[in-house]
mmJSON file of the N, C-alpha and C atoms, coordinates in Angstrom:
{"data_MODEL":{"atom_site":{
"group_PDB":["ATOM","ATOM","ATOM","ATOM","ATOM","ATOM","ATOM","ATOM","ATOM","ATOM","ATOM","ATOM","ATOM","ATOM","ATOM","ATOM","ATOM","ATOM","ATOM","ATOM","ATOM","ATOM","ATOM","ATOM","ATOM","ATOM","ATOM","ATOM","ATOM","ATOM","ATOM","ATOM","ATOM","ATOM","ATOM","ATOM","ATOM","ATOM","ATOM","ATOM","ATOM","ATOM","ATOM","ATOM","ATOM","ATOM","ATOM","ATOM","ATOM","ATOM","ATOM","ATOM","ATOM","ATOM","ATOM","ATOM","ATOM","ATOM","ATOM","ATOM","ATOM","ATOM","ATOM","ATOM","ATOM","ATOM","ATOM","ATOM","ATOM","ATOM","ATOM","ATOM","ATOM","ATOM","ATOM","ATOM","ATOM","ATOM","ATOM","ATOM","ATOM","ATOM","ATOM","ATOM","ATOM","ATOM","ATOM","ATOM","ATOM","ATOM","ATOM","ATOM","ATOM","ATOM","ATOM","ATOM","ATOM","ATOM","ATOM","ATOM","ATOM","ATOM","ATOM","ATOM","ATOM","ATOM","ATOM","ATOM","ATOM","ATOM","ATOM","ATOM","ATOM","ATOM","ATOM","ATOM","ATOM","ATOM","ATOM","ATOM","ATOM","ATOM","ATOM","ATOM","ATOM","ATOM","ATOM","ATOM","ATOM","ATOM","ATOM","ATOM","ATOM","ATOM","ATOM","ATOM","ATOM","ATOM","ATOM","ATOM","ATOM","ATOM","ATOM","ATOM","ATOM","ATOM","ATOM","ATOM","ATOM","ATOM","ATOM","ATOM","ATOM","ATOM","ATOM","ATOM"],
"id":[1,2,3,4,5,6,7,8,9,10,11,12,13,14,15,16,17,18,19,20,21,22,23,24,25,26,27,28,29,30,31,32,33,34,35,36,37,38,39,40,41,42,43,44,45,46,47,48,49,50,51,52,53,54,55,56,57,58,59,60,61,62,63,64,65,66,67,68,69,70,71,72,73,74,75,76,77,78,79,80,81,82,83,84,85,86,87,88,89,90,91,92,93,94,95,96,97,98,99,100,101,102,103,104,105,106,107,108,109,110,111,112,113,114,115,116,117,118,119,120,121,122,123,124,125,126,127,128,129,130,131,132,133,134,135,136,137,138,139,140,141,142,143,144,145,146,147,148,149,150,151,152,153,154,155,156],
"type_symbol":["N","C","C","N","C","C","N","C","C","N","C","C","N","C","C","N","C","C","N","C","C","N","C","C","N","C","C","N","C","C","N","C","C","N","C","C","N","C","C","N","C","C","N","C","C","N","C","C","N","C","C","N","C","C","N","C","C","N","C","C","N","C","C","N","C","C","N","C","C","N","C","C","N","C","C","N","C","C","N","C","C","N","C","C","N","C","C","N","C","C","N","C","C","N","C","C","N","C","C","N","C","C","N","C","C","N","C","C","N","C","C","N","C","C","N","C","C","N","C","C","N","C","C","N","C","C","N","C","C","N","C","C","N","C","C","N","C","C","N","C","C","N","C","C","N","C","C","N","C","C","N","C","C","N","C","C"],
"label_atom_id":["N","CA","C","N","CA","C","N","CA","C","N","CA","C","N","CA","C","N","CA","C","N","CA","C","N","CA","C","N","CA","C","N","CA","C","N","CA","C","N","CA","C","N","CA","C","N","CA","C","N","CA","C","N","CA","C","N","CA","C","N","CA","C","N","CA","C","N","CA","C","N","CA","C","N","CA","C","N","CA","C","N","CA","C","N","CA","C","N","CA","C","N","CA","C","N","CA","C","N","CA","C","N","CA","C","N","CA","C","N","CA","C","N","CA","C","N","CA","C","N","CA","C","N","CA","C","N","CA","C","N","CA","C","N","CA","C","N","CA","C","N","CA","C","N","CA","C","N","CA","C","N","CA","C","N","CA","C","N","CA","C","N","CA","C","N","CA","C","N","CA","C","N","CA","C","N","CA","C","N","CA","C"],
"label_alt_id":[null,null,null,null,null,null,null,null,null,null,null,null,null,null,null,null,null,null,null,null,null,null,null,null,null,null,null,null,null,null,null,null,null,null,null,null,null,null,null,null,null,null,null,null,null,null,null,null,null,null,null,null,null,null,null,null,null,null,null,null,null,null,null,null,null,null,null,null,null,null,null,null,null,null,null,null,null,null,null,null,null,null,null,null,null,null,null,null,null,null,null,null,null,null,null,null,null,null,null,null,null,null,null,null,null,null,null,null,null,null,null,null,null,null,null,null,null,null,null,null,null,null,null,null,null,null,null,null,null,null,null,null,null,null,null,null,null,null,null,null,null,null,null,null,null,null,null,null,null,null,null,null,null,null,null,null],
"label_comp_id":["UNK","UNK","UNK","UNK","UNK","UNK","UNK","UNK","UNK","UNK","UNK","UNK","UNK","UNK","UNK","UNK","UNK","UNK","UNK","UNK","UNK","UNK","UNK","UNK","UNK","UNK","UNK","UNK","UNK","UNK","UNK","UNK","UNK","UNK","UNK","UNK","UNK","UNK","UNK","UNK","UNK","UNK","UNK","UNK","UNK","UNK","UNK","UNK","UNK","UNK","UNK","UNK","UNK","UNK","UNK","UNK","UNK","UNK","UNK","UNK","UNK","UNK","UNK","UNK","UNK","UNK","UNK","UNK","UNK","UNK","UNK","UNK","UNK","UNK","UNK","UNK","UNK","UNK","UNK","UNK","UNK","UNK","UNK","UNK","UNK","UNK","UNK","UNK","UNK","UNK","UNK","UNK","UNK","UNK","UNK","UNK","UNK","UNK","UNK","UNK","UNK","UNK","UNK","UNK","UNK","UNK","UNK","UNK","UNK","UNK","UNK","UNK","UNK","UNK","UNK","UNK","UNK","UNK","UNK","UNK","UNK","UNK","UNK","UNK","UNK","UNK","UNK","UNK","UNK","UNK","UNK","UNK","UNK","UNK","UNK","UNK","UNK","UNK","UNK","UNK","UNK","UNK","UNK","UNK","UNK","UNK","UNK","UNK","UNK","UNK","UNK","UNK","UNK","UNK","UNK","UNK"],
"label_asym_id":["A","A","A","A","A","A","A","A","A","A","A","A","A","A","A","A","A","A","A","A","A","A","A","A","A","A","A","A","A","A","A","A","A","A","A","A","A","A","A","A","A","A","A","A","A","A","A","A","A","A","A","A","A","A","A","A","A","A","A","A","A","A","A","A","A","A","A","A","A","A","A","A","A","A","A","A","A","A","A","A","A","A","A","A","A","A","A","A","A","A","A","A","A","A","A","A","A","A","A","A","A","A","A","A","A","A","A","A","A","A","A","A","A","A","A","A","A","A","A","A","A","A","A","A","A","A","A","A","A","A","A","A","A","A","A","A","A","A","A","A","A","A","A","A","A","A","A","A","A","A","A","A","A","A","A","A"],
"label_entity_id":["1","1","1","1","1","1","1","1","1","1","1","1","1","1","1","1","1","1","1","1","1","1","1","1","1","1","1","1","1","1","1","1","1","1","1","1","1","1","1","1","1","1","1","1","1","1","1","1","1","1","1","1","1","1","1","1","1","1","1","1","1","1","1","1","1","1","1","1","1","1","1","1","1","1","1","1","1","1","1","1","1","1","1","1","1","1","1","1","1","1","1","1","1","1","1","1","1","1","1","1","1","1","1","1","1","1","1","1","1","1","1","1","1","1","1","1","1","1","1","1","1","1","1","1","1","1","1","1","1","1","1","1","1","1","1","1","1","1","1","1","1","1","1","1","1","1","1","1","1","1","1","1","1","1","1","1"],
"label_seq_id":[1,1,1,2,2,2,3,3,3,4,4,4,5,5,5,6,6,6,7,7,7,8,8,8,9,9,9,10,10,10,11,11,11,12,12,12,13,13,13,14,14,14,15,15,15,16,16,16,17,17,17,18,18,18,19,19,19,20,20,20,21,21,21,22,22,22,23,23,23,24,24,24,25,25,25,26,26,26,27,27,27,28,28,28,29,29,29,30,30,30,31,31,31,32,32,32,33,33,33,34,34,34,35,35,35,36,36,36,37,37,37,38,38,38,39,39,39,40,40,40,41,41,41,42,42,42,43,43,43,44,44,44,45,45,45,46,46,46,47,47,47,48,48,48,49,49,49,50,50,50,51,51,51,52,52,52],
"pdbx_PDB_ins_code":[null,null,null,null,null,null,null,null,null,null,null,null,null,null,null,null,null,null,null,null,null,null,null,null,null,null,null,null,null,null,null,null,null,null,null,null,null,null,null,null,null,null,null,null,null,null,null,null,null,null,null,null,null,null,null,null,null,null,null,null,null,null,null,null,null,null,null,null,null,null,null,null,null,null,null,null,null,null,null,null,null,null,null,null,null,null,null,null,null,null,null,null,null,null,null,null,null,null,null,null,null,null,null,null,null,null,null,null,null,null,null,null,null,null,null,null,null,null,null,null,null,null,null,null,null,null,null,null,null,null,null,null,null,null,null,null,null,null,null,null,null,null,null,null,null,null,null,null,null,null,null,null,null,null,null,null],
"Cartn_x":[-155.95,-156.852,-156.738,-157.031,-156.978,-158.368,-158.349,-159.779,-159.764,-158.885,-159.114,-159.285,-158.899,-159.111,-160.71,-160.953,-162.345,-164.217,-163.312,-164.086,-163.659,-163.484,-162.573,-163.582,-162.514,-163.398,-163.366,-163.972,-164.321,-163.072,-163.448,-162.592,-162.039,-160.825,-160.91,-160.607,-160.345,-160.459,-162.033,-162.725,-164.169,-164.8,-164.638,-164.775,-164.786,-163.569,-162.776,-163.781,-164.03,-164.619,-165.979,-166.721,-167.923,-168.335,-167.044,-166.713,-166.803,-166.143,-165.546,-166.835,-167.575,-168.938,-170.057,-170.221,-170.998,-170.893,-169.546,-169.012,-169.564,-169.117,-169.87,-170.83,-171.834,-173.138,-173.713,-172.652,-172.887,-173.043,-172.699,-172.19,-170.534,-169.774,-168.223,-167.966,-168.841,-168.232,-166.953,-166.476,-164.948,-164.812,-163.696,-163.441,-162.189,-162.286,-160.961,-160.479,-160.771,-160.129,-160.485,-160.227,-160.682,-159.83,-159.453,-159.01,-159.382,-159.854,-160.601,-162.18,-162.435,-164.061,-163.985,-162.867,-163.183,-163.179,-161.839,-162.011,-163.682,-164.63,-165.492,-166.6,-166.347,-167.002,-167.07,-165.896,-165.907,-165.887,-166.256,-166.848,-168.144,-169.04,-169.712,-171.151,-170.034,-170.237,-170.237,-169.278,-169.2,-170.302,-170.797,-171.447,-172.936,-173.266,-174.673,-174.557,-172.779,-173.892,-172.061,-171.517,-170.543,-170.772,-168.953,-168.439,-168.323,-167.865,-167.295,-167.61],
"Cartn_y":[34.593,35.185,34.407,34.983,34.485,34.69,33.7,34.327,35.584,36.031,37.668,38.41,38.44,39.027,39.035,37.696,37.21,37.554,37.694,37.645,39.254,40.313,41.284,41.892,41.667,42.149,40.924,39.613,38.416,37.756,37.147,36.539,35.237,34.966,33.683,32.776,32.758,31.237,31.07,31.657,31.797,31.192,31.998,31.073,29.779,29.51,28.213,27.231,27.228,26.609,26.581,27.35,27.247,26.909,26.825,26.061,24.389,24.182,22.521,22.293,22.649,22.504,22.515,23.173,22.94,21.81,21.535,20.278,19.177,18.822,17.907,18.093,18.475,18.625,18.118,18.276,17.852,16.071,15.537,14.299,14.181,14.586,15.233,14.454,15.035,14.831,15.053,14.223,14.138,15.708,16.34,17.839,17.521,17.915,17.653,18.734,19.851,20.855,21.545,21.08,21.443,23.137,23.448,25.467,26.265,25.501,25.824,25.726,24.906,25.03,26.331,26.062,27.104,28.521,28.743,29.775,30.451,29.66,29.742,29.986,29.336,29.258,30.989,31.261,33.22,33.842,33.898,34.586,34.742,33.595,33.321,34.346,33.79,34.635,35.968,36.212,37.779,38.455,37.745,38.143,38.445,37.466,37.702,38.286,38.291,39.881,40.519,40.97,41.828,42.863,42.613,43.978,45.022,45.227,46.022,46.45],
"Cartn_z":[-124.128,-123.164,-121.86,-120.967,-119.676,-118.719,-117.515,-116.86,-116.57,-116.328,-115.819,-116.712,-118.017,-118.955,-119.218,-119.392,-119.829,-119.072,-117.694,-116.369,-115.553,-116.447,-115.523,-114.079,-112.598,-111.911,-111.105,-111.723,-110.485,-109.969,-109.062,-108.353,-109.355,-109.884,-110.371,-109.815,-108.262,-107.451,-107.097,-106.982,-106.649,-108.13,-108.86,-110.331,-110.94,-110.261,-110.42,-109.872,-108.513,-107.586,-108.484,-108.699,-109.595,-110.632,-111.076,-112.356,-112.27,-111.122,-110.541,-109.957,-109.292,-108.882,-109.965,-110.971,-112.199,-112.764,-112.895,-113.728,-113.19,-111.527,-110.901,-111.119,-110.896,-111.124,-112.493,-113.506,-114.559,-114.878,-114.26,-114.362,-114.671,-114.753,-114.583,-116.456,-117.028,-118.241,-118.993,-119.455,-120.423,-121.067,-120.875,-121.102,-121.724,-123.211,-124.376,-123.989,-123.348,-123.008,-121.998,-120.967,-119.51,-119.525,-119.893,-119.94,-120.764,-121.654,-122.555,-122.089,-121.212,-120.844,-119.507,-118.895,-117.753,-118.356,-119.691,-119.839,-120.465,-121.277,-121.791,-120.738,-119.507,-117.977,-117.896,-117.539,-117.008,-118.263,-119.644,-120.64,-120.463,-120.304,-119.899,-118.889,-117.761,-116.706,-116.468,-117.279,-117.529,-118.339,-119.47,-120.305,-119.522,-118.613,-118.536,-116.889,-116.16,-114.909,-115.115,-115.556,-115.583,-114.65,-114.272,-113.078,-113.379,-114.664,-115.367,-116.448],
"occupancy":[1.0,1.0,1.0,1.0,1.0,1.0,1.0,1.0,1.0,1.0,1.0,1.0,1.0,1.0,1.0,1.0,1.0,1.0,1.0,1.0,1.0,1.0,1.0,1.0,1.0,1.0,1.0,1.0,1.0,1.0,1.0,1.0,1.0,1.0,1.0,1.0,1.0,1.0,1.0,1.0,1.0,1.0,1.0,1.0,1.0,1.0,1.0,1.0,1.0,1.0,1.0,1.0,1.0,1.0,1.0,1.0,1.0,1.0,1.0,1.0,1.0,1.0,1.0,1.0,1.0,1.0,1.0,1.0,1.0,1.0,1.0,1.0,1.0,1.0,1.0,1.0,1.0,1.0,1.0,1.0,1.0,1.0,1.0,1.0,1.0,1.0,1.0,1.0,1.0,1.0,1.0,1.0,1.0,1.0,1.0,1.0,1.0,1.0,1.0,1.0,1.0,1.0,1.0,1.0,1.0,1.0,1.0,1.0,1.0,1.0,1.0,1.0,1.0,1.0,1.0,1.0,1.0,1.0,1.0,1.0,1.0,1.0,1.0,1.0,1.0,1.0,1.0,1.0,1.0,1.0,1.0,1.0,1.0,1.0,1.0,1.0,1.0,1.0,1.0,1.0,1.0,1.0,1.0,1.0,1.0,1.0,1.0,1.0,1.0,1.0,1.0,1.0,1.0,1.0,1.0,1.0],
"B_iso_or_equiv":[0.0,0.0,0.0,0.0,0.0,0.0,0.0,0.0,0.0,0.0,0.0,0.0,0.0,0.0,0.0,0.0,0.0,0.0,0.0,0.0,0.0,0.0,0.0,0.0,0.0,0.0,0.0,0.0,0.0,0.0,0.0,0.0,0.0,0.0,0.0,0.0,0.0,0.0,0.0,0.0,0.0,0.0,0.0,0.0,0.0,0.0,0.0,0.0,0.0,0.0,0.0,0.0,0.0,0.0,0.0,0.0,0.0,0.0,0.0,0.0,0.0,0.0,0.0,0.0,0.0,0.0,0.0,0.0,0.0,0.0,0.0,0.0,0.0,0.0,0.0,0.0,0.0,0.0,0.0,0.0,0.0,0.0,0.0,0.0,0.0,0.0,0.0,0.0,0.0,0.0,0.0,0.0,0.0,0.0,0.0,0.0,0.0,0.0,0.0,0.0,0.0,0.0,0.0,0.0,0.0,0.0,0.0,0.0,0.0,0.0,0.0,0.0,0.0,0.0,0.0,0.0,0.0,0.0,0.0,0.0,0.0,0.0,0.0,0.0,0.0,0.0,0.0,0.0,0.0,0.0,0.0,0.0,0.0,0.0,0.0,0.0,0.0,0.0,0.0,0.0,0.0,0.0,0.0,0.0,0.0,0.0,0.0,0.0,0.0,0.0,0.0,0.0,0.0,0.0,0.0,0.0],
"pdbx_formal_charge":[null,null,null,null,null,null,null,null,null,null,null,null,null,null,null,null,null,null,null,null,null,null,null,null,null,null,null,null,null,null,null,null,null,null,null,null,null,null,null,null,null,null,null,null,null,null,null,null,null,null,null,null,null,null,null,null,null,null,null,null,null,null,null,null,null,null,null,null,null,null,null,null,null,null,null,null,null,null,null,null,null,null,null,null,null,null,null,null,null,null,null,null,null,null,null,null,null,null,null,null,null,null,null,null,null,null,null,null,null,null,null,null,null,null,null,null,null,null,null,null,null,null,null,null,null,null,null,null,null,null,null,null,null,null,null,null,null,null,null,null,null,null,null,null,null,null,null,null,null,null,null,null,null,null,null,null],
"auth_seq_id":[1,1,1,2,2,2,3,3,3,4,4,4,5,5,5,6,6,6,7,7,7,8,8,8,9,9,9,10,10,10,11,11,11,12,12,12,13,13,13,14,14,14,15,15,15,16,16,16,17,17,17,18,18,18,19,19,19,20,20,20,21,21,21,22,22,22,23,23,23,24,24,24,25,25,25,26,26,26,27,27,27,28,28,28,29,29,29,30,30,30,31,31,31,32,32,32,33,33,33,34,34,34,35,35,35,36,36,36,37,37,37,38,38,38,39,39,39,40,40,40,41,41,41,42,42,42,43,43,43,44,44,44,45,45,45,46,46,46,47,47,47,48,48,48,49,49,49,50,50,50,51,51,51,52,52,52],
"auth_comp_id":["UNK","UNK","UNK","UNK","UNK","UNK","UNK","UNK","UNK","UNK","UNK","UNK","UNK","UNK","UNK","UNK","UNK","UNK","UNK","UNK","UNK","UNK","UNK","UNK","UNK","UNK","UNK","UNK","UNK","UNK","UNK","UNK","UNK","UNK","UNK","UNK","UNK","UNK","UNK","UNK","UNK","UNK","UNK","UNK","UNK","UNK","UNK","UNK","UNK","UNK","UNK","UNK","UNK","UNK","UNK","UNK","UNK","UNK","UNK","UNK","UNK","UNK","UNK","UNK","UNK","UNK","UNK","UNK","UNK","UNK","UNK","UNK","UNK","UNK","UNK","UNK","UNK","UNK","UNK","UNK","UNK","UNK","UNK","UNK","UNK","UNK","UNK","UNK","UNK","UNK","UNK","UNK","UNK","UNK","UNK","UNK","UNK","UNK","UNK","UNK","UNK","UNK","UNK","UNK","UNK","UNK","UNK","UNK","UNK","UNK","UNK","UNK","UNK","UNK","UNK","UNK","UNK","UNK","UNK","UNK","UNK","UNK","UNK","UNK","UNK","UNK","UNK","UNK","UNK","UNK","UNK","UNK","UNK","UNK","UNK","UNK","UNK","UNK","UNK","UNK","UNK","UNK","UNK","UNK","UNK","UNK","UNK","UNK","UNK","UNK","UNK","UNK","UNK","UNK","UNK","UNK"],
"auth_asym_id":["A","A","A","A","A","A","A","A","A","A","A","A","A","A","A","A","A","A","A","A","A","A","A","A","A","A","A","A","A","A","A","A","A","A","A","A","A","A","A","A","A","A","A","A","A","A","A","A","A","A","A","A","A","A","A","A","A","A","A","A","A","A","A","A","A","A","A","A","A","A","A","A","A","A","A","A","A","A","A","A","A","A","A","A","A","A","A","A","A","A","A","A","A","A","A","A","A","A","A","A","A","A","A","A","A","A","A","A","A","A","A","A","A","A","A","A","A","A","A","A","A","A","A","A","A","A","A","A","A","A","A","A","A","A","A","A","A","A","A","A","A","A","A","A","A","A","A","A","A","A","A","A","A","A","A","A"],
"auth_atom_id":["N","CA","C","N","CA","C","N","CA","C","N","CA","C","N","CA","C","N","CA","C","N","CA","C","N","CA","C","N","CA","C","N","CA","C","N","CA","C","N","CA","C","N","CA","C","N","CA","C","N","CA","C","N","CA","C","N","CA","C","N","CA","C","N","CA","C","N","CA","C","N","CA","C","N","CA","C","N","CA","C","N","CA","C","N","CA","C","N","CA","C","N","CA","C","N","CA","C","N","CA","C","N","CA","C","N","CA","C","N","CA","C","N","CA","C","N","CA","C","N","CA","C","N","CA","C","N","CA","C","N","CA","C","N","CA","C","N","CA","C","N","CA","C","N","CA","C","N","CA","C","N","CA","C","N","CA","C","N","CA","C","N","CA","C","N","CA","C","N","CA","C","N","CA","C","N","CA","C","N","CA","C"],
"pdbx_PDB_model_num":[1,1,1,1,1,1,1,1,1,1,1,1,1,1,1,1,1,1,1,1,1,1,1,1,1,1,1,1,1,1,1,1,1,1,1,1,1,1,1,1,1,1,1,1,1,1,1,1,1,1,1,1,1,1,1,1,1,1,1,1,1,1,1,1,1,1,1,1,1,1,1,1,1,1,1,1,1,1,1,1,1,1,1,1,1,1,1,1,1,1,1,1,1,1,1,1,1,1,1,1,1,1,1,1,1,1,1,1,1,1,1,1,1,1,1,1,1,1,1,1,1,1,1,1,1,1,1,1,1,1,1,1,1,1,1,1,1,1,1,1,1,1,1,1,1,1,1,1,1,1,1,1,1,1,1,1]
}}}
């Protein structure tokens, strides 16, 4: 799966960025799978305001 797949519709550099900005925000915690969190990021996102 991919963000676009996951996220169909959003922007995934816009994503991205919101993603990298959450994280900070987070305290930039250790990510065993940083593509694995973004992809989970725009599932996510999708799930609770979808374009599509």
């Amino acid at each position: 799966m991919t963000p676009k797949t996951a996220a169909p519709g959003y922007d995934v550099y816009a994503l991205y960025d919101e993603w990298v900005s959450w994280w900070h925000d987070m305290g930039k915690p250790e990510l065993k799978s940083p593509a694995g969190a973004f992809l989970g990021f725009c599932k996510k996102r999708h799930q609770r305001k979808p374009l599509r």
